[in-house]
C-alpha positions in Angstrom: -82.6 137.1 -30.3 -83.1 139.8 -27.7 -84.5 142.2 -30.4 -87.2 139.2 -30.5 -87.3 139.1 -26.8 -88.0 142.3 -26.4 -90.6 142.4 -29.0 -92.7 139.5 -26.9 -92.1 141.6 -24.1 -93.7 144.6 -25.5 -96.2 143.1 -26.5 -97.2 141.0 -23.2 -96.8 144.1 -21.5 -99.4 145.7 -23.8 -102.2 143.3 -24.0 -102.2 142.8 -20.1 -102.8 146.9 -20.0 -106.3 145.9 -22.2 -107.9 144.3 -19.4 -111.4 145.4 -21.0 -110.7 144.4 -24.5 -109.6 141.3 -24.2 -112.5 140.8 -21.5 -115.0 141.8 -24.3 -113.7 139.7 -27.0 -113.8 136.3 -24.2 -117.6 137.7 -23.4 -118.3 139.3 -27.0 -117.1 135.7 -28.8 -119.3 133.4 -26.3 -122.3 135.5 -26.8 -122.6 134.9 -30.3 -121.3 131.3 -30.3 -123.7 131.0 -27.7 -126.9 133.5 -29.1 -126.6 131.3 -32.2 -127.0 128.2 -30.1 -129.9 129.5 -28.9 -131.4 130.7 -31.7 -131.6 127.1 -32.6 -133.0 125.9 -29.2 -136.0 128.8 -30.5 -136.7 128.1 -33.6 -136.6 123.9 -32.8 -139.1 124.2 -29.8 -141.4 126.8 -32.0 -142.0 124.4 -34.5 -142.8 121.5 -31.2 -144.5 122.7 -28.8 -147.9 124.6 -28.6 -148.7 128.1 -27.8 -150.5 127.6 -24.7 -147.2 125.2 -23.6 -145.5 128.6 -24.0 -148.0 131.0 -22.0 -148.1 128.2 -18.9 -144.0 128.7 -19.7 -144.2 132.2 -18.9 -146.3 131.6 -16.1 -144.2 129.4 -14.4 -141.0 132.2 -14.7 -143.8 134.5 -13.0 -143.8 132.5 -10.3 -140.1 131.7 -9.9 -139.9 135.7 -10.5 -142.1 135.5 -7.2 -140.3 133.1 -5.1 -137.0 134.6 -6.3 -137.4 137.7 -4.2 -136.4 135.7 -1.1 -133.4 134.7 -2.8 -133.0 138.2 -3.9 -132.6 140.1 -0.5 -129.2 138.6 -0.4 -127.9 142.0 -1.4 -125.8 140.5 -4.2 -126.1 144.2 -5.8 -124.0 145.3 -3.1 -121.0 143.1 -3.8 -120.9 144.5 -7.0 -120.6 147.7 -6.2 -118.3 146.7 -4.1 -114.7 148.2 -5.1 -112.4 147.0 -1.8 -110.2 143.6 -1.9 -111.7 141.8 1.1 -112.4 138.3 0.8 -115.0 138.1 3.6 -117.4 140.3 1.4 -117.6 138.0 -1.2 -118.3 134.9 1.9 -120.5 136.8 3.5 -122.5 137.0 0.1 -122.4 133.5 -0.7 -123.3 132.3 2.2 -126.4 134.3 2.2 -127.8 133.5 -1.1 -127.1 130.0 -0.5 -129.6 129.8 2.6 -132.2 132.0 0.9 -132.1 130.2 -2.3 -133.2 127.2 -0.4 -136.2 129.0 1.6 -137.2 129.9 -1.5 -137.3 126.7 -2.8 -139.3 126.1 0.0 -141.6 129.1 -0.1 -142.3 127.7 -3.9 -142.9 124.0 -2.7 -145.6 125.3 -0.3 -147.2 127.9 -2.8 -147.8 124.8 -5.3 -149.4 122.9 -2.4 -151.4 125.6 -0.6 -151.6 128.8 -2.1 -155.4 128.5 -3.9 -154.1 131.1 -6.7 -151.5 129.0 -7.8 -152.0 128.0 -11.4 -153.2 124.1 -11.7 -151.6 122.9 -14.5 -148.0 124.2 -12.5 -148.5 122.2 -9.8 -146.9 119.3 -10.5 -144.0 121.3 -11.3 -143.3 122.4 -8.1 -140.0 119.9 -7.3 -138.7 121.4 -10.7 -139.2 124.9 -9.9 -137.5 124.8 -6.5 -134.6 123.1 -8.0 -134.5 125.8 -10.3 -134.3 128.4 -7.8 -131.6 126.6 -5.6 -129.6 126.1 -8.4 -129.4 129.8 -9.5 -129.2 131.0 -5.8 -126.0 129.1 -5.4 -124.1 130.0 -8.4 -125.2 133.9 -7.9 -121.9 134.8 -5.9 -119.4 133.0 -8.6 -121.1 134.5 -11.5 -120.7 138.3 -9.8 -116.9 137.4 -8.7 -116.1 136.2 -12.1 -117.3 139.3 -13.6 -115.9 141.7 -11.1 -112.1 139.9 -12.0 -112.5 140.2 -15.4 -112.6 136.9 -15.7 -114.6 136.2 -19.2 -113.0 133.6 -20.6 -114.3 131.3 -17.8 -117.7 133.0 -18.2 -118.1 132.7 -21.8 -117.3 128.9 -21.2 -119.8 128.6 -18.9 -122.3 130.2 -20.8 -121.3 128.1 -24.2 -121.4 125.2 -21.8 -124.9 126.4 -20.3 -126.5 126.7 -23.9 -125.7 123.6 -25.1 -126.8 121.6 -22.3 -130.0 123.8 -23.1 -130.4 122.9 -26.6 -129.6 119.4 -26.2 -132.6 119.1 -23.4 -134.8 120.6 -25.9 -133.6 118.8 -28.9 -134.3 115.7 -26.9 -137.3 115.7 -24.9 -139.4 117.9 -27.2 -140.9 115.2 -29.2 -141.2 113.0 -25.7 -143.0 115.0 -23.5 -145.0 117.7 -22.5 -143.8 121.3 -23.3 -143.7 123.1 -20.3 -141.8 119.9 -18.8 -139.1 120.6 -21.4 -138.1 124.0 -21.1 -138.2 123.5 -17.6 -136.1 120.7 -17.5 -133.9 122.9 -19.8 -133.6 125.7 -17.8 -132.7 123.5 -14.9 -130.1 121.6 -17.1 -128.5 124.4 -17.6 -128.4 125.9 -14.6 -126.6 122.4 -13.1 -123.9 123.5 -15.3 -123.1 127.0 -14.8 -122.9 125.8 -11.3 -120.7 123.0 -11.7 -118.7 125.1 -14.3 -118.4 128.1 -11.5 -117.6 125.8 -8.3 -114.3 125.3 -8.9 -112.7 128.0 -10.5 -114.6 130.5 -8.2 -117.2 130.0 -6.0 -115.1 127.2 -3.6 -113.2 130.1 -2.3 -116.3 131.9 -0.5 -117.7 129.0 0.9 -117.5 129.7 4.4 -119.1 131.4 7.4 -118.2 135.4 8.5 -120.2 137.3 10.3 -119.4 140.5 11.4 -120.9 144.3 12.2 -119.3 145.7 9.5 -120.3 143.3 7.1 -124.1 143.5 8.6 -123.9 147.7 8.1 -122.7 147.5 4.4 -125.5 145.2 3.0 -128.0 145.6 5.3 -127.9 149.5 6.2 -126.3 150.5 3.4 -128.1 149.2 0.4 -130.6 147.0 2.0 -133.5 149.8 2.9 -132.9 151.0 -0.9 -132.1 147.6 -2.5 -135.3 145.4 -1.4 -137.7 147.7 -2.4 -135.9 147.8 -5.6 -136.0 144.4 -6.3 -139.6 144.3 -5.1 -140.2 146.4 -8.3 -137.5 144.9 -10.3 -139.3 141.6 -9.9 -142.9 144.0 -11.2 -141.5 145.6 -13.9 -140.1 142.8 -15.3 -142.7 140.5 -15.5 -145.8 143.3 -15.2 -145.9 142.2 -19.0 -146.8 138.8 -18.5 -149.0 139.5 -15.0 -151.4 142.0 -17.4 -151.5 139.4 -20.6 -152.1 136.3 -18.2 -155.3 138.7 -16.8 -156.4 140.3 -19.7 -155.9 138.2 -22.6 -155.2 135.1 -21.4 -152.7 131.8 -22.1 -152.5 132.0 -26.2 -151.4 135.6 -26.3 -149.3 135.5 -23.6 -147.3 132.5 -25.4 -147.0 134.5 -28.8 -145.5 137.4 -26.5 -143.3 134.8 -24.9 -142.1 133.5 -28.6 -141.8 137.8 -29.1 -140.0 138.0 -26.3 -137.1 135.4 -27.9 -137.1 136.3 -31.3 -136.3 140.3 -30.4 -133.4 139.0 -28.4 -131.7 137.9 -30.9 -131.2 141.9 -32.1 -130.1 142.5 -28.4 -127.9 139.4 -28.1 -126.0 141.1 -31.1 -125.8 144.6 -29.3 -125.9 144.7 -25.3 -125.4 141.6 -24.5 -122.3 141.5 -26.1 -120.9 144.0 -23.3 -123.2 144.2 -20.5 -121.2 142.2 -17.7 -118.2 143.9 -18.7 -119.5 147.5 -19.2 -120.9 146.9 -15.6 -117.7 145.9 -14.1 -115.5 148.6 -16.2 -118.4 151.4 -14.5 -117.5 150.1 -11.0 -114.0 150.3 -11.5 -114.0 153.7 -13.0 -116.3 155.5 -10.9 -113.9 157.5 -9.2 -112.2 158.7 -12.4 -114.8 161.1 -14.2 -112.8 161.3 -17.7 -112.0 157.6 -17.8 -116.2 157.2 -17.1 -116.8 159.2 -19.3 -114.9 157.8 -22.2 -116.6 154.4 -21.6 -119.8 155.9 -21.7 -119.4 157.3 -24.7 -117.6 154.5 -26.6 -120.5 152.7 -25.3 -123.2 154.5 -26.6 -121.5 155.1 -29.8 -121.1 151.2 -30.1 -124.6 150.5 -28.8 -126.6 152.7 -31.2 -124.5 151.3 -33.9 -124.7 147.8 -32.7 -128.2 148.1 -32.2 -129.4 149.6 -35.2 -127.8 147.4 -37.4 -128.9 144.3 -35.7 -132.3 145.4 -35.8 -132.1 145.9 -39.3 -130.1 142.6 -40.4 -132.6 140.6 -38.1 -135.8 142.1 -39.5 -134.9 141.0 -43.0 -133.5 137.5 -42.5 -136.9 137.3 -40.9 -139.1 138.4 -43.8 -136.8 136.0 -46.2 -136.0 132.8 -43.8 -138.7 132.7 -40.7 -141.4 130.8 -43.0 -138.4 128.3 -43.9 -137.4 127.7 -40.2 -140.8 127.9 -37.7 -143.2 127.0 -40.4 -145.6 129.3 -42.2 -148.1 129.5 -39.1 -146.1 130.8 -36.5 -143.7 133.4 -39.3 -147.1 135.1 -40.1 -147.6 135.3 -36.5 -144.3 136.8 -35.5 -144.0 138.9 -38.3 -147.2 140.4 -37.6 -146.1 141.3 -34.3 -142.4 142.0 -35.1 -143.0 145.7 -36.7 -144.8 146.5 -33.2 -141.6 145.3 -31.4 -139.8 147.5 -33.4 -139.0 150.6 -31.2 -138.6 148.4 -27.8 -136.0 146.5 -29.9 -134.2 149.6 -30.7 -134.6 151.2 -27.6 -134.0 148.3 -24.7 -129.9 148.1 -25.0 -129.3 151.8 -24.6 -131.5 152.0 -22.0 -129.9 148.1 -20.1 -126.5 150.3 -20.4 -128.0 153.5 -18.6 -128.8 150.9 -16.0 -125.2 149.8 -15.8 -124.2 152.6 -15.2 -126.1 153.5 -12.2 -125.4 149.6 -11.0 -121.8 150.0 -11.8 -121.3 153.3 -10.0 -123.3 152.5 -7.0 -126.5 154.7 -7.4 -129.4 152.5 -5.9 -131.5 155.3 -5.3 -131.5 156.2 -9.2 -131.8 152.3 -10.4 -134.8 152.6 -7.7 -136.3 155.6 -9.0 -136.4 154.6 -12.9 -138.0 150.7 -11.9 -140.6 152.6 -10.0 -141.2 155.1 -13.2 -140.9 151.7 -15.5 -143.7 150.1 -13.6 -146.1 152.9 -13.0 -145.7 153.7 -17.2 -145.9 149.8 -18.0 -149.0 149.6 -16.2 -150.5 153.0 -17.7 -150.0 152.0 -20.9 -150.3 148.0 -21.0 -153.7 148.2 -19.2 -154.9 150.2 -22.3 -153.2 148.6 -25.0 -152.7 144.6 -23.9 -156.0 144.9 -22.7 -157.2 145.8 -26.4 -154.8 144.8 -28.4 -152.8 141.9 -26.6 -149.4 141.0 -27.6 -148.8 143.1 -30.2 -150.5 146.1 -27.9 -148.2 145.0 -24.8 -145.1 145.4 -27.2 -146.3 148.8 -28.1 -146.6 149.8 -24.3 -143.3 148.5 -23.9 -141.8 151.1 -26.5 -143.4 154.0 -25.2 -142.4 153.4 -21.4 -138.6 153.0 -22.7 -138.8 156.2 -25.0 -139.9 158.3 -21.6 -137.7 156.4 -19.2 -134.3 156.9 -21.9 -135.2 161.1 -21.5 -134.7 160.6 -17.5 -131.9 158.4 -17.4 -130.5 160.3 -20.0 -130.6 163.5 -17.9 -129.0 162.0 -14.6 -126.1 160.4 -16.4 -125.1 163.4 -17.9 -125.3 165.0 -14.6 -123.2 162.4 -12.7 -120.6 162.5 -15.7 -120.6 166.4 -14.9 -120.0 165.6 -10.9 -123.3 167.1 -9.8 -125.6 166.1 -6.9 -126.1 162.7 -9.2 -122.3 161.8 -8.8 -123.0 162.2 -4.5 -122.6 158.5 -2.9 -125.7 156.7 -2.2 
C-alpha cells in the first residue's frame, strides 16, 4: 500500500513539474476540437452566402481593425510582458481596456453616422459593430491572465465554447438573413461567451480601480511611446491586404481572398496555433534563462516546420479530393485556383507568428516594431504591383514574398538575442 502511495506521489510530483506540456495538450486538444468546428462553420456559410456578402465581411473587420486602435492603447502588451506577481497590474489593465473598449464603440457609432467614407451598405451595422468591440475590449485582460497562469484548460473551454456558439449562429441564420448580418451576429455571439466564460474564473478579480505613478511609468513610459505606434502599424499590416483589394479590385475579389484567408488557416490551425499562447507565455517566463530559451526555441522550430509542412501537405490533398464534395464545384475551382499561390504564405506564416512570440514574450517592442514597419512597407511594394494586376491570387503572392524577406531578419535577431548580444539588452 505505501509502495502504491508512493507511486501516486511520484507521479503527481512529476506532472505538476510539466507545467508546459500539460498546458499544450489543454490548448493543443481545444484547437483541433475547435479548428474542426470551424472548418464546418466555413465550408456551411461558403456554400450560403455570396461573394460580395464576404468582401463587405472583410470590410466591416477593416473597420473594427480601425476603431480597435482606441481599444488598443490600453497597453495590454505590457501586461504580458509583465513577469512580477502584483495584482494591481493586471487591475490597472482591465480597467483601461474596459473604458476604451467603450469609446471605441463610440468612435464606430459616429463613423457609421458621419464619417462620408464610411461604406453604405455597413451602416446599419453600426449597433453590431460597437457591440463587437465592447465585448472584445472587456474580456482582453482575462484572456492575457489566463494565459500568463497557464491556465489552458479554462481557455480551451472557452474557445470550444466560443466556436460552437459560432457555428450554431451560422448554421441558423444563414438561410434567414442577410450574410454580412450573420457572420456578424456570429462573431458577436461568440464573443458574449468568451466573456461570460472568462468573468468568473478570472477576470472578476481585476475589476477595480488603482491608479498609481508607478503603474502610469510602466505602461505609459515604458512601452507606450514604442507600443502605439506599433499597433498603429499592427492594425496596417494586418489588414493592408484588404485596404489594397477593396481599392484596386474591388468587393468580389476581396471576398474570394476572405474565403482564402479561411481555408489556409486550417494548415495553420494544425501547426501554430496549436502552441502560440503557450509558446508566448513559456518565452516570458524563460527570458532570463538563456539555455532554457533556447531549448524552447528550438523544440519550437523543430515542431513548427514539421507541423507546418505536413499540414500543408495533408490539407492540399484532401482539398483536391473532397473541396468539390463540400463547397460545391463553383467555389472548389475557385479556391483551388488560388490555393497553389497561397502556398508559400501557408508554409511560411507559423514560423514567422513564433519569431514574433518570441520578441512579445521576451519583451522586445522595439524589434516587434521594427519588423511590422518592414511587413508594411514590403506588403505595400509588392501588393500594389501584384493585387493591383492580379487580385487575390496576386495579393497572396505578395504575401509570400514579404514573409520570405521578413523570416531572414527575424531570423538574424533571434539568434543574436539567444547569443546575449545587444538584441538580448532590455527595451
Amino acid at each position: 500500500m505505501r509502495l502504491l502511495r508512493n507511486a501516486l506521489l511520484m507521479l503527481r510530483e512529476r506532472l505538476a513539474g510539466r507545467t508546459r506540456v500539460k498546458a499544450s495538450l489543454y490548448y493543443g486538444g481545444a484547437s483541433i476540437l475547435s479548428q474542426v468546428l470551424r472548418f464546418a462553420g466555413v465550408v456551411l456559410s461558403t456554400r450560403l452566402i455570396a461573394t460580395e456578402q464576404f468582401g463587405l465581411f472583410a470590410q466591416a473587420s477593416l473597420w473594427l481593425s480601425f476603431a480597435g486602435l482606441i481599444k488598443e492603447i490600453g497597453q495590454s502588451q505590457a501586461l504580458a510582458s509583465y513577469s512580477g506577481k502584483d495584482r494591481r497590474y493586471s487591475v490597472f489593465d482591465f480597467q483601461i481596456n474596459a473604458g476604451l473598449s467603450f469609446i471605441a464603440a463610440l468612435a464606430m457609432w459616429v463613423a457609421a453616422h458621419w464619417l462620408p467614407g464610411f461604406p453604405e451598405a455597413l451602416r446599419s451595422m453600426a449597433p453590431m459593430l460597437s457591440l463587437i468591440l465592447v465585448l472584445d475590449g472587456l474580456s482582453q485582460t482575462g484572456v492575457l491572465m489566463a494565459q500568463k497562469t497557464f491556465r489552458f484548460r479554462l481557455v480551451g473551454g472557452m474557445t470550444i465554447a466560443g466556436t460552437i456558439t459560432w457555428l450554431a449562429v451560422i448554421a441558423i441564420f444563414s438561410t434567414r438573413t442577410e450574410g454580412l448580418t450573420v457572420l456578424l451576429l456570429a462573431q458577436a455571439a461568440e464573443s458574449a461567451v468568451r466573456l461570460l466564460v472568462l468573468t468568473p474564473a478570472v477576470i472578476w478579480p481585476y475589476v477595480g480601480w488603482v491608479n498609481s505613478p508607478e503603474l502610469r511609468t510602466y505602461y505609459f513610459r515604458k512601452f507606450a511611446p514604442v507600443l502605439i505606434p506599433q499597433l498603429l502599424l499592427q492594425m496596417v499590416a494586418s489588414r493592408i491586404d484588404f485596404m489594397l483589394l477593396s481599392i484596386l479590385s474591388g468587393v468580389r475579389e476581396l471576398g474570394i481572398y476572405e474565403r482564402m484567408l479561411q481555408f489556409i488557416r486550417i494548415p495553420w490551425s494544425l501547426s501554430i496555433n496549436l502552441i502560440d499562447q503557450v509558446l508566448t507565455a513559456s518565452y516570458a517566463k524563460e527570458q532570463t534563462d538563456l539555455p532554457a530559451l533556447r531549448n524552447t526555441m528550438r523544440k519550437a522550430n523543430i515542431l513548427l516546420g514539421t507541423a507546418a509542412g505536413g499540414a500543408v501537405l495533408a490539407v492540399s490533398l484532401a482539398y483536391c479530393l473532397f473541396l468539390p464534395r463540400i463547397v460545391g464545384a463553383d467555389w472548389a475551382a475557385v479556391i483551388l485556383r488560388h490555393w497553389w499561390f497561397a502556398l508559400p504564405y501557408a508554409l511560411l506564416y507559423p514560423l514567422g507568428v513564433n519569431l514574433n512570440l518570441f520578441f512579445l514574450g521576451t519583451g522586445q517592442p522595439k524589434l516587434l516594431l521594427i519588423c511590422t514597419a518592414m511587413q508594411v512597407i514590403l506588403d505595400a511594394l509588392f501588393g500594389v504591383w501584384l493585387a493591383g494586376w492580379y487580385g487575390a491570387a496576386g495579393m497572396l503572392v505578395a504575401r509570400a514574398v514579404t514573409q520570405t524577406l521578413l523570416l531572414s531578419w527575424q531570423i538574424r535577431n533571434v539568434r543574436r538575442r539567444l547569443a546575449g548580444g545587444p538584441a538580448a539588452e532590455s527595451q
